[in-house]
matplotlib code that plots the C-alpha trace (Angstrom):
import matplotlib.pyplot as plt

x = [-2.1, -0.6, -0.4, -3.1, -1.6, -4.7, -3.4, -4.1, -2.9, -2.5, -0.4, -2.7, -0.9, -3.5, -4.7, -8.3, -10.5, -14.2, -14.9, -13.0, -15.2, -14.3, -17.9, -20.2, -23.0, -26.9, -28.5, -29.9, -27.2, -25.3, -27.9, -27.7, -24.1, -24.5, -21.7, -22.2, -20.1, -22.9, -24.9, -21.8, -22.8, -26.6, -25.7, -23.9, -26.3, -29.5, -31.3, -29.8, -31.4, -28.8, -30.8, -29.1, -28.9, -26.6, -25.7, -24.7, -23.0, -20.7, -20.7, -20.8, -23.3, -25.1, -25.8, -28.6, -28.7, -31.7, -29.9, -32.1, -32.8, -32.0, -34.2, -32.4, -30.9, -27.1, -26.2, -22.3, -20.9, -19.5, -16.0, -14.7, -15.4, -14.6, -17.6, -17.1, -19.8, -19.7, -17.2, -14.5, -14.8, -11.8, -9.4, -10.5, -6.8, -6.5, -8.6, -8.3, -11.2, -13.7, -13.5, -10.2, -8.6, -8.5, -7.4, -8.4, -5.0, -2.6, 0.3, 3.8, 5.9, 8.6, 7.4, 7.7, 9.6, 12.3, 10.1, 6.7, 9.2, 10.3, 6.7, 6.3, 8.7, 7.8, 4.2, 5.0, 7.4, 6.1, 5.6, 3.2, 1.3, 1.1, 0.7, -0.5, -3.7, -5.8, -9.4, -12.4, -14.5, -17.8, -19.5, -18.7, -19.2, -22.9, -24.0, -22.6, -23.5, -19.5, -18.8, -18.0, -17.5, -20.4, -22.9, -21.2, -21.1, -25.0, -24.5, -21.8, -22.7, -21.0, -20.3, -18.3, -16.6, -14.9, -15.9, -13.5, -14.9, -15.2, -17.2, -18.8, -20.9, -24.7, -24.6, -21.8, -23.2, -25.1, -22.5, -19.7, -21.6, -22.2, -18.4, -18.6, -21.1, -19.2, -15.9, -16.7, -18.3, -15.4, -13.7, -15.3, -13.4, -10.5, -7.6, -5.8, -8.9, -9.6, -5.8, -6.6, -9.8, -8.2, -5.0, -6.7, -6.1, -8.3, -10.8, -10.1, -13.0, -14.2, -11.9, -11.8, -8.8, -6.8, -4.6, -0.9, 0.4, -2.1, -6.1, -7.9, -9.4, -9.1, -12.0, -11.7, -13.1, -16.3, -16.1, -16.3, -12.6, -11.4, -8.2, -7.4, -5.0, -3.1, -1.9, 1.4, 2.4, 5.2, 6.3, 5.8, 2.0, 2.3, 4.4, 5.1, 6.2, 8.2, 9.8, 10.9, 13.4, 13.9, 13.5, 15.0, 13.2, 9.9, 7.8, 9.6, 9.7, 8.2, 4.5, 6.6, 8.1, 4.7, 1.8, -1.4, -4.9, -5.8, -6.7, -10.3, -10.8, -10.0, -12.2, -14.9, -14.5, -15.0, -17.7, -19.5, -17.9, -14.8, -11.8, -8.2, -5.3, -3.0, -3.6, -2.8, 0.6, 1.2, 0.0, -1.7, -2.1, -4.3, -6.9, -10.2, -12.5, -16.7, -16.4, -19.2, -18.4, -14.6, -15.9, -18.6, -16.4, -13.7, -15.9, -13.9, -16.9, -17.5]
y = [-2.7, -0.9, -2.0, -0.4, 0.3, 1.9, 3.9, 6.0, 9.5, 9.0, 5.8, 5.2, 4.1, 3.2, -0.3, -0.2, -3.7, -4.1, -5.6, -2.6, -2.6, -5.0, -3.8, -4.3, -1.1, -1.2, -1.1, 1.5, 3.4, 2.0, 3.0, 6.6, 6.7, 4.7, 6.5, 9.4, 8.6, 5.7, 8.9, 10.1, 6.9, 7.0, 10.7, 9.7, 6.5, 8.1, 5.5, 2.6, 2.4, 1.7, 0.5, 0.0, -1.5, -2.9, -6.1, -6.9, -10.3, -8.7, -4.9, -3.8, -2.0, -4.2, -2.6, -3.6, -2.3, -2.2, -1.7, -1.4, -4.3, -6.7, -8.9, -9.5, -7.3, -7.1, -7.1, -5.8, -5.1, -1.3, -2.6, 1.0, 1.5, -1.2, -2.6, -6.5, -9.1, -11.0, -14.2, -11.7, -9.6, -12.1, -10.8, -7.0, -6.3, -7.3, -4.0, -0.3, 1.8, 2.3, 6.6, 7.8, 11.5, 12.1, 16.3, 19.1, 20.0, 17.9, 17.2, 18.5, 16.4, 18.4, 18.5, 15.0, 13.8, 11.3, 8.7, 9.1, 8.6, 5.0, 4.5, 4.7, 2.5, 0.0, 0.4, 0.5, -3.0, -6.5, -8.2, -5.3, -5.1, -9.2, -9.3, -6.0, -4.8, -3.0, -1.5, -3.6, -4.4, -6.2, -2.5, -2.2, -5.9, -4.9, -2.1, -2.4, -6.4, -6.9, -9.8, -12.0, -11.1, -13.3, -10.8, -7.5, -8.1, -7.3, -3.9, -3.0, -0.4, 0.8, 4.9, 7.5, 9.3, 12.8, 11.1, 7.9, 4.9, 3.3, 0.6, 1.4, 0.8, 1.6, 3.6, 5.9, 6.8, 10.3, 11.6, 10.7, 12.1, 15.5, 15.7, 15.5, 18.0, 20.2, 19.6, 20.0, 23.5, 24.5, 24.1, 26.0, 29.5, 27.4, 27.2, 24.4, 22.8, 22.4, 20.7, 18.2, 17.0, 17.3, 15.4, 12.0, 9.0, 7.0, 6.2, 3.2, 2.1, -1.8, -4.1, -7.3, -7.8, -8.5, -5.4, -6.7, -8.8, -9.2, -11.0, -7.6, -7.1, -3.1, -0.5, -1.2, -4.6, -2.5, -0.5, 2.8, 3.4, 5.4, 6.5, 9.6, 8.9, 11.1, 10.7, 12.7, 12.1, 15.0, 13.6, 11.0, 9.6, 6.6, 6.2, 2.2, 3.1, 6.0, 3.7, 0.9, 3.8, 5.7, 3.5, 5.7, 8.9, 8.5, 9.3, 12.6, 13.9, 17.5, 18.1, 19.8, 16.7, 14.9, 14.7, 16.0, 16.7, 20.9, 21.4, 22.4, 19.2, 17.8, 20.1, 18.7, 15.2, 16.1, 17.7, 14.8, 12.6, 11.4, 11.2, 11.9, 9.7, 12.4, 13.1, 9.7, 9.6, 6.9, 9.0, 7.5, 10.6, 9.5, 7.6, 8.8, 6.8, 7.3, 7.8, 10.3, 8.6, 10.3, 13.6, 14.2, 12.6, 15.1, 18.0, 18.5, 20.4, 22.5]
z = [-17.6, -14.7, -11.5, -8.8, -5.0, -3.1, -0.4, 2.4, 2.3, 6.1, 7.9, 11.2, 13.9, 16.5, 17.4, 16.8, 18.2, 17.2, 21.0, 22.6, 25.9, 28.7, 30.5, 28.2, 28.0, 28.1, 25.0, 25.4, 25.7, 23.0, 20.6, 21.7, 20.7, 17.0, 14.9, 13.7, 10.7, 9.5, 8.3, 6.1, 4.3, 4.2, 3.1, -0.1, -0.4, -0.4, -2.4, 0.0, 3.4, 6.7, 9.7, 12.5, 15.8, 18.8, 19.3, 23.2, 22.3, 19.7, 21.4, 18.1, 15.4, 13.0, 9.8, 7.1, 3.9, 1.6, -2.4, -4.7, -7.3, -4.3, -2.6, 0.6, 3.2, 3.1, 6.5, 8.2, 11.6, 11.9, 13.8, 13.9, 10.5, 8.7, 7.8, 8.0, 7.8, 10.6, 10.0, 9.5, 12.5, 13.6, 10.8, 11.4, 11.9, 7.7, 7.0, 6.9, 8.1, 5.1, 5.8, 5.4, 5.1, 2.0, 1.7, 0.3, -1.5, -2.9, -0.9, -0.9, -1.2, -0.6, 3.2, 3.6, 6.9, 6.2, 8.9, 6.5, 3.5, 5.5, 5.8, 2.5, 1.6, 4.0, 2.6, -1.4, -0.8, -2.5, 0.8, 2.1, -0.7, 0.0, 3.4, 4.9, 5.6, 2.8, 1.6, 3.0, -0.2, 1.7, 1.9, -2.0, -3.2, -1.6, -3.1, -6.5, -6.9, -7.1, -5.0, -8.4, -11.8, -12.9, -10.6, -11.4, -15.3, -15.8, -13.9, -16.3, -19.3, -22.1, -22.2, -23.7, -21.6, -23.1, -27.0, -25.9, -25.4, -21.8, -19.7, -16.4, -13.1, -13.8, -10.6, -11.6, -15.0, -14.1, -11.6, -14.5, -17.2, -14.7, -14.9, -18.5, -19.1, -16.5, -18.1, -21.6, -20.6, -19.0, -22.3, -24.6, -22.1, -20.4, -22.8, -20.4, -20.1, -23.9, -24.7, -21.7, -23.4, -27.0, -25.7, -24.0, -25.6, -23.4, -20.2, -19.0, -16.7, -16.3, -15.9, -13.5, -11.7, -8.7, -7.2, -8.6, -6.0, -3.6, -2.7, -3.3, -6.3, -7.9, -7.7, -11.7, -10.9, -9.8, -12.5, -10.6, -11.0, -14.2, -15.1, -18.2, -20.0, -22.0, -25.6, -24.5, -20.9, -19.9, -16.5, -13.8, -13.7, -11.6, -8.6, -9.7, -12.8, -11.4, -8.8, -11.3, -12.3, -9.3, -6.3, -3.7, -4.2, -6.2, -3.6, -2.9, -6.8, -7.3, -8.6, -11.7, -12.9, -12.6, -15.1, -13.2, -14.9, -14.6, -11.2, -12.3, -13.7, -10.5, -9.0, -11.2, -10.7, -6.4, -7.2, -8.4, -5.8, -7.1, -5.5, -7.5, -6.7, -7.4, -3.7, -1.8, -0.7, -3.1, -6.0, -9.3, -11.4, -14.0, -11.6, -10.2, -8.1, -7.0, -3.5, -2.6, 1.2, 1.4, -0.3, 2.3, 4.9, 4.7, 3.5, 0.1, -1.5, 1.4]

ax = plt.figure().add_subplot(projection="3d")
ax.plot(x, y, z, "-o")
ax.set_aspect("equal")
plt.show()
């Protein structure tokens, strides 16, 4: 199984605090400036309802969240975007911002700067991946039931994705089979897209797991990751693998010399709401995730 490295096309650099304000605001007034970003969410949630309001002790955004098929509210703090219940507002520095860039095309990296290339390193090394911050799950634990596997288990279905075999989130199962649908359509005229659907092996979906090295478990674990894999893989497909073999410059080698789905797949899969991880700086080729969040976030469809 290999080992998953989410990453964020882009390294932030700024210090972000939940209680940024040393004079505290009227309510009032804090209300009229809720992020505007929370709607990106109830945008790609329309079934979940967000209600939200200030609170003065915390000077922060307290967000409740109706999911259907649950009986109580599930209830996070906006801390700049990271969407933390409320006992880990203290370790808000552990946590990337829930929206992220995620772009439009994939990168170059060709036009990588020898400081993002140290970045990288720095970010790709054992103790980073140990130690560093990462993806805040509490908003995703929530809405797809995933906060143990004993909860997320009944939420799990059995599919076929492409005519191979595959295990995934309840919630995922009409966007992923309007990608299918799309797809298979596409092949029936598109010669590149027809040998890409005749040459997967497999769609590996479900599976409960930790992130390699590290507390945080994979998007697999939710079972709205998925990764296509081909029976014939001609080139790179994963930058781990790719760095076991070329530490020095993996993250700098050509798009040629890399396996990448057609680009109108790719296409397809955004325009259900997935995301490709061809296009995070710490590229996993074969991997797409449900994130309608990023595609409305950064306008992919648009």
């Amino acid at each position: 199984m290999k080992k998953i490295f989410p990453i964020l096309v882009i390294v932030f650099t700024s210090c972000c605090t939940c209680n940024k304000n040393q004079n505290k605001p009227l309510e009032v007034e804090a209300q009229e400036k809720i992020p505007e970003e929370i709607s990106v969410f109830e945008n790609a949630y329309p079934d979940i309802t967000f209600e939200t309001t200030y609170v003065e002790s915390l000077d922060d955004y307290k967000i409740e969240m109706t999911v259907p098929g649950k009986e109580e509210k599930e209830t996070l703090y906006w801390c700049e975007g990271r969407l933390l219940p409320e006992d880990e507002l203290k370790n808000k520095d552990m946590y990337w911002t829930v929206l992220y860039h995620y772009p439009k095309k994939i990168l170059d990296p060709g036009q990588m700067t020898e400081e993002q290339k140290e970045q990288l390193k720095t970010m790709s090394s054992s103790q980073s991946r140990r130690k560093g911050p990462g993806s805040p799950m509490f908003f995703f634990d929530a809405i797809y039931n995933a906060k143990t596997q004993k909860t997320i288990e009944p939420n799990i279905e059995a599919a076929v994705f492409l005519g191979r075999k595959t295990r995934i989130h309840k919630r995922i199962k009409p966007p992923l089979k309007n990608v299918e649908t799309k797809i298979l359509e596409l092949s029936k005229t598109d010669d590149e897209v027809k040998k890409f659907v005749d040459g997967l092996k497999s769609s590996d979906a479900y599976y409960w797991r930790l992130i390699d090295g590290t507390n945080r478990k994979s998007f697999h674990s939710l079972g709205i990751a998925i990764d296509v894999i081909p029976k014939r893989i001609t080139g790179e497909i994963f930058w781990s693998w790719a760095k076991d073999h070329n530490p020095s410059g993996w993250m700098v080698l050509p798009l040629s010399k890399r396996w990448l789905p057609p680009l109108k797949v790719i296409s397809i899969f955004e325009s259900e709401g997935f995301i490709w991880g061809g296009k995070w700086a710490i590229w996993d080729n074969m991997h797409f995730e449900y994130h309608p969040e990023l595609i409305l976030h950064n306008g992919i469809n648009e």
